[in-house]
C-alpha positions as CSV (number, residue, x, y, z in Angstrom):
1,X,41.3,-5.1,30.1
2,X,41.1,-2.9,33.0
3,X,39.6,0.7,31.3
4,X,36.8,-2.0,29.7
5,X,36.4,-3.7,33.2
6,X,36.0,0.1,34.3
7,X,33.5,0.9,31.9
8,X,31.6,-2.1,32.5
9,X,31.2,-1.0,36.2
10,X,30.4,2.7,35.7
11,X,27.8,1.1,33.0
12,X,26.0,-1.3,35.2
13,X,26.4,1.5,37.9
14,X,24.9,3.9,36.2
15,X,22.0,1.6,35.3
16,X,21.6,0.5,38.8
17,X,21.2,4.1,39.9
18,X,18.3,4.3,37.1
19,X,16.3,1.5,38.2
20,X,16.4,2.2,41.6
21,X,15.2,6.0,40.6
22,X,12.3,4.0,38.7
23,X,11.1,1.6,41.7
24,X,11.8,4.7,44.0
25,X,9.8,6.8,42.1
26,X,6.6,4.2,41.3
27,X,7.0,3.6,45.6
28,X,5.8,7.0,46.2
29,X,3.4,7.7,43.4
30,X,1.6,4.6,44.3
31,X,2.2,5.5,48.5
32,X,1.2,9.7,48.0
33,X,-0.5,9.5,44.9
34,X,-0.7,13.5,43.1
35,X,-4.0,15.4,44.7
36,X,-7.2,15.7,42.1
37,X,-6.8,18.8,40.2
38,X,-10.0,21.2,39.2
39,X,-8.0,21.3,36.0
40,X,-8.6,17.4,35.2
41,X,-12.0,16.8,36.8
42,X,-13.7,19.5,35.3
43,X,-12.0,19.9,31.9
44,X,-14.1,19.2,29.0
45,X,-13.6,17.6,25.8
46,X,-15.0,19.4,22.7
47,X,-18.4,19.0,21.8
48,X,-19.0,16.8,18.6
49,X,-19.2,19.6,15.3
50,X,-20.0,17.7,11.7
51,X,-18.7,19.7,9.2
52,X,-18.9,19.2,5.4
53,X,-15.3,19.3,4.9
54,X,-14.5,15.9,7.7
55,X,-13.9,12.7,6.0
56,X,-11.6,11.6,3.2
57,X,-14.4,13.5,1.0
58,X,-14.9,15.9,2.4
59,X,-15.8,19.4,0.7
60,X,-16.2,22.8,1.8
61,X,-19.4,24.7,2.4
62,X,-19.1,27.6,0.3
63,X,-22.1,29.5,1.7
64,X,-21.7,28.4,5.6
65,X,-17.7,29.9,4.9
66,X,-18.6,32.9,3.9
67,X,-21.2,33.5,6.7
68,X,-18.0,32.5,9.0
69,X,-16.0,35.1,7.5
70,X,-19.0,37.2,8.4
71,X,-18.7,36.6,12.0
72,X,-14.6,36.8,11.9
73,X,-15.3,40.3,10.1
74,X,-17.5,41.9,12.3
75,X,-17.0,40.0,15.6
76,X,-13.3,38.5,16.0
77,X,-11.1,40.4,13.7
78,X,-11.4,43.3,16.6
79,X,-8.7,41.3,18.7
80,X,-7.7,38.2,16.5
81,X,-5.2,38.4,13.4
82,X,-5.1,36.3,10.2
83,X,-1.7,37.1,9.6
84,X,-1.4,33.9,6.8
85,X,-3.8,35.2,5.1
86,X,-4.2,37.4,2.0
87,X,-7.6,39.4,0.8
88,X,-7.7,37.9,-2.7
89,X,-7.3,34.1,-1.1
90,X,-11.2,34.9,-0.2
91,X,-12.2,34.3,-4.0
92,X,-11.5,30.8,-3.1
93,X,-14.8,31.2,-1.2
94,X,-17.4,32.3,-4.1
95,X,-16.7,36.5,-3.7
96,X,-15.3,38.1,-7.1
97,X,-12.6,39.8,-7.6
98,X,-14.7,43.0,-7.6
99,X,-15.8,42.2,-4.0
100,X,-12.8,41.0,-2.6
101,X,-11.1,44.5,-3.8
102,X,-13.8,46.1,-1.9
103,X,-13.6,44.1,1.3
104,X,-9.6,44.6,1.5
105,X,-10.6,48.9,0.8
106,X,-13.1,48.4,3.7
107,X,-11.2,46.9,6.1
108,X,-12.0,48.4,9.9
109,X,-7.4,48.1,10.4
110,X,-5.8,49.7,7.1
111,X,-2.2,48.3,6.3
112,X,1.1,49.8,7.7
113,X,3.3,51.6,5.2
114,X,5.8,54.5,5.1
115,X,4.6,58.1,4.4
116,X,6.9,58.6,0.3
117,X,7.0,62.5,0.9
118,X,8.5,62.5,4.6
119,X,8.9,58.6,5.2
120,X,7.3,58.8,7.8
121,X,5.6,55.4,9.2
122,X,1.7,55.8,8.1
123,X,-1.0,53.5,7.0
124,X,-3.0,53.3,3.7
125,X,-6.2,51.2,2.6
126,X,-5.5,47.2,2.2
127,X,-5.1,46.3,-1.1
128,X,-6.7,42.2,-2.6
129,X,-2.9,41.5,-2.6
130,X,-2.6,42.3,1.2
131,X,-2.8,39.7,3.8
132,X,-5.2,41.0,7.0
133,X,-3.6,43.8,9.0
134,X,-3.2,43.0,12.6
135,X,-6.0,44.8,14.9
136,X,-3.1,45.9,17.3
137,X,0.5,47.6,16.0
138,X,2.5,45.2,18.4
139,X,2.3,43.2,21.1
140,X,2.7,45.5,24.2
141,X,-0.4,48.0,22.7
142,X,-2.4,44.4,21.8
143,X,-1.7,43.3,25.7
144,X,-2.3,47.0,27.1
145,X,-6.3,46.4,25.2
146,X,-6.8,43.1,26.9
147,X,-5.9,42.4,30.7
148,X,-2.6,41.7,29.4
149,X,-3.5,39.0,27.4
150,X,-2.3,38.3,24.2
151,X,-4.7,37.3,21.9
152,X,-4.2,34.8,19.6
153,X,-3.2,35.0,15.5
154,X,-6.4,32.7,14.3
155,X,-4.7,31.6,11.1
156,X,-3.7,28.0,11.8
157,X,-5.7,27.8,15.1
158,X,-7.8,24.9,14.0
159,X,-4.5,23.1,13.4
160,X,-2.8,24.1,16.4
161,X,-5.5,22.7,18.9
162,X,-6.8,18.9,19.4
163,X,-10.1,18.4,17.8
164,X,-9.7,21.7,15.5
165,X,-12.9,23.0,14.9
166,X,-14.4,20.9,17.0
167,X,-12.4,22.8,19.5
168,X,-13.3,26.6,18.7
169,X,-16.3,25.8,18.4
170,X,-16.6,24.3,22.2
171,X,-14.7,27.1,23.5
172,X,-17.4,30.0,21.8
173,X,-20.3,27.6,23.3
174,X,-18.8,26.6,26.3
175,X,-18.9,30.2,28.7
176,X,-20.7,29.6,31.5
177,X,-21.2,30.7,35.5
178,X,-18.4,28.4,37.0
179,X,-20.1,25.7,39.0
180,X,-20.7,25.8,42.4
181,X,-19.5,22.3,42.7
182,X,-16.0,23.0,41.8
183,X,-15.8,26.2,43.7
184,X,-16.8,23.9,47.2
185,X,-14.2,21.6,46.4
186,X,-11.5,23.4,45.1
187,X,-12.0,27.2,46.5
188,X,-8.7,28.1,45.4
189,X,-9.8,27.4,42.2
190,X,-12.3,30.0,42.2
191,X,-12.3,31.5,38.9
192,X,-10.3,35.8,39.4
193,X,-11.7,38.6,38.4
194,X,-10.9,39.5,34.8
195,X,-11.2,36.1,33.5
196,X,-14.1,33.7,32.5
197,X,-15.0,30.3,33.3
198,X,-14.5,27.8,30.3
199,X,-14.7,24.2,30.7
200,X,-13.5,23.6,27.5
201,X,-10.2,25.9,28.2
202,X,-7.3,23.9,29.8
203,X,-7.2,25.9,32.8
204,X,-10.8,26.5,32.8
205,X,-10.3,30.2,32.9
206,X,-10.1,32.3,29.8
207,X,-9.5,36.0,29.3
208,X,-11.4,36.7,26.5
209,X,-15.4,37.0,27.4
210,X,-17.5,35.8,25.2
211,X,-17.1,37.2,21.9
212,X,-20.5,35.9,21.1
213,X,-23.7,36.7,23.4
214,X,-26.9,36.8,21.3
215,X,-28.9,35.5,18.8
216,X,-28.7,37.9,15.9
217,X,-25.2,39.7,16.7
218,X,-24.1,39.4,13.1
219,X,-27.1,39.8,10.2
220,X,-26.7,37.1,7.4
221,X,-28.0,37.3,4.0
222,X,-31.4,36.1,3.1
223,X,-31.5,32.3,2.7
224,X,-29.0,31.8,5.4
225,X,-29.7,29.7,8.5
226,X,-31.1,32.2,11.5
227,X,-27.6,34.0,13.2
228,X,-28.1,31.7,16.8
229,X,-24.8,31.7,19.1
230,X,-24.5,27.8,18.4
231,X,-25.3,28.7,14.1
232,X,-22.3,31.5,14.4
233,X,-19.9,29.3,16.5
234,X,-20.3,26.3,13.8
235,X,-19.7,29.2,10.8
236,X,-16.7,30.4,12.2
237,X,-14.9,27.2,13.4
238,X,-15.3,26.2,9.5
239,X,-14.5,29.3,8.1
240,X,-11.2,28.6,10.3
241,X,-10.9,25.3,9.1
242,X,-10.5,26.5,5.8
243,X,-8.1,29.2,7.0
244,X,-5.8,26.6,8.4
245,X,-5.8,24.4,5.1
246,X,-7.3,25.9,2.2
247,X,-6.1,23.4,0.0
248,X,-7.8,20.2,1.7
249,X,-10.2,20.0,-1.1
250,X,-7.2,19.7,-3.5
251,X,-5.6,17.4,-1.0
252,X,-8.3,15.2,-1.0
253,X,-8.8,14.9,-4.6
254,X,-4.8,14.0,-5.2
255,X,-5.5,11.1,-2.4
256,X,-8.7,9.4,-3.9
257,X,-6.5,10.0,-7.6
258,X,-3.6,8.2,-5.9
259,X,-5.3,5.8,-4.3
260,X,-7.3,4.2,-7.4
261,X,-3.8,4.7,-9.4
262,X,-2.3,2.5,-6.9
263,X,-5.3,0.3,-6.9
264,X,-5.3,-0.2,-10.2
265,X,-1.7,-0.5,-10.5
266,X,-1.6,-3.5,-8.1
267,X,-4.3,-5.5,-10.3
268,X,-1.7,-5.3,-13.3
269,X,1.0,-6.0,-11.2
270,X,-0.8,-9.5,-9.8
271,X,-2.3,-10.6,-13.4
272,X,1.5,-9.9,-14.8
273,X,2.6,-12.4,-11.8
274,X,0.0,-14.6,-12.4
275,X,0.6,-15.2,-16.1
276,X,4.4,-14.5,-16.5
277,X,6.5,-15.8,-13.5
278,X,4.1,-18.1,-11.8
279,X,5.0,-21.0,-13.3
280,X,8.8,-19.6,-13.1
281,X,9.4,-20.3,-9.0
282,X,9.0,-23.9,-9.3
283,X,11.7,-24.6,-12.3
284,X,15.1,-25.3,-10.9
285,X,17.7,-23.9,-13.4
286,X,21.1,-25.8,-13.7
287,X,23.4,-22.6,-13.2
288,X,26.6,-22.7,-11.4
289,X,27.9,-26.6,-9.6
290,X,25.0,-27.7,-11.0
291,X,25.6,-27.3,-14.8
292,X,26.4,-30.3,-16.2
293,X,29.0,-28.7,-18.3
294,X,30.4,-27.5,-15.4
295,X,30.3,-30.3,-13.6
296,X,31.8,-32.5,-16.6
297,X,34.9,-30.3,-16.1
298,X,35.4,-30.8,-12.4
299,X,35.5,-34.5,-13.0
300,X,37.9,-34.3,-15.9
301,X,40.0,-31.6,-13.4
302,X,39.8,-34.2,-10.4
303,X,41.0,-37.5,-12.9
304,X,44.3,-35.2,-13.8
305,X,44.5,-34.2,-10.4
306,X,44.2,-37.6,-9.4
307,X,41.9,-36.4,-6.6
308,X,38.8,-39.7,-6.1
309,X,35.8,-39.3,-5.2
């Protein structure tokens, strides 16, 4: 009795001590509430970006991904890695296996590899069955290129981020002179030298500049929309999309298949109850005490018995 009167007390002690915490804590919050941040007043939520893969039905723009690999290719694959992905997972987006073997052969990073005559560590040309060599050999030498920061593997970056594409997309847009506004009333938020104002960044400031400044930067095909900054940002952020879950076209597919299976299969299932066992719930069965048989016996075992009643 004593060791559980003991624990009782070290319990409700130890419960106290957290609700006085709570009240304490509320108290001063609500007396010295946290100063503003430049963080949360000028922090922006992505921009709005329709895509033709959103929605339960959605399905991917062949064309629009291949003009985002496009900009990957000649703008972002400089600093950014797909490490998750392989050369031949491109046929996926209308190339042949013809071109994707000569995309992997003409690939600005070749792959690393071991030299078979000395063993030596060399490099060779990317093969389809490759994934995409990283534009840096490691992370010091990929730090040492920019400011010291470390840029990003792009793979699963739509997945990785609130909003997805919606997000890169914001972020390629969003680069602008940081406003005098915030400067006046947060000066030591003043954005350092290096780094670039983002509104769309959690911080605001961003180390990469923008990777895309003009109309016309990257040269699409004939028949493809005209190459504007906002046209490129929306083709990359999808080709990005896809990068992160190539099989969402298969995923939707299974789920609209599943759904009308289990549609369908609940239609059976209430005609079956509507002509078999609805009828069923409302007869009482005589099983058990209430078998007449079986209540026959128990009187005949109470007469012998000579138990009344």
């Amino acid at each position: 009795m004593l060791l559980r009167s003991i624990k009782y007390l070290v319990g409700a002690a130890f419960a106290g001590v957290l609700l006085i915490s709570f009240f304490v804590g509320v108290s001063n919050y609500l007396s010295s509430p946290p100063a503003p941040t430049a963080e949360e007043e000028f922090h922006k939520h992505p921009k709005h970006l329709a895509l033709a893969s959103d929605g339960p039905l959605g399905r991917f723009d062949r064309q629009q991904l291949q003009r985002g690999f496009q900009v990957y290719k000649e703008v972002c694959s400089a600093c950014h890695s797909l490490s998750l992905v392989a050369f031949h997972d491109l046929e996926a987006l209308g190339y042949s296996e013809a071109e994707v073997k000569a995309i992997a052969n003409q690939w600005q990073t070749e792959v690393p590899s071991v030299n078979p005559e000395t063993g030596e560590p060399a490099t060779r040309k990317a093969l389809s069955s490759d994934r995409f060599p990283a534009p840096y050999a490691n992370e010091v030498a990929a730090r040492a290129a920019n400011n010291n920061a470390l840029p990003p593997d792009l793979s699963l970056m739509t997945k990785a981020r609130h909003d997805g594409g919606a997000y890169v997309y914001s972020l390629l847009t969003g680069f602008q002179p940081q406003p005098a506004e915030l400067v006046k009333k947060f000066p030591s938020a003043k954005t350092p030298n290096g780094l670039h104002y983002n509104p769309y960044f959690a911080n605001l400031n961003l180390a990469m500049p923008p990777p895309l400044t003009s109309e016309g930067q990257v040269t699409y095909a004939p028949g493809n929309p005209k190459p504007t900054v906002d046209q490129m940002a929306k083709d990359v952020s999808a080709f990005l999309v896809w990068t992160a879950e190539p099989k969402l076209e298969q995923r939707h597919a299974t789920g609209i298949a599943v759904s009308i299976f289990l549609l369908f299969a609940t239609i059976l299932g209430y005609l079956a109850y509507q002509n078999i066992w609805r009828t069923e719930k409302s007869v009482v069965r005589e099983t058990g005490v209430l078998d007449p048989k079986n209540q026959a016996k128990t009187a005949r075992a109470r007469g012998k018995a000579g138990i009344q009643g």
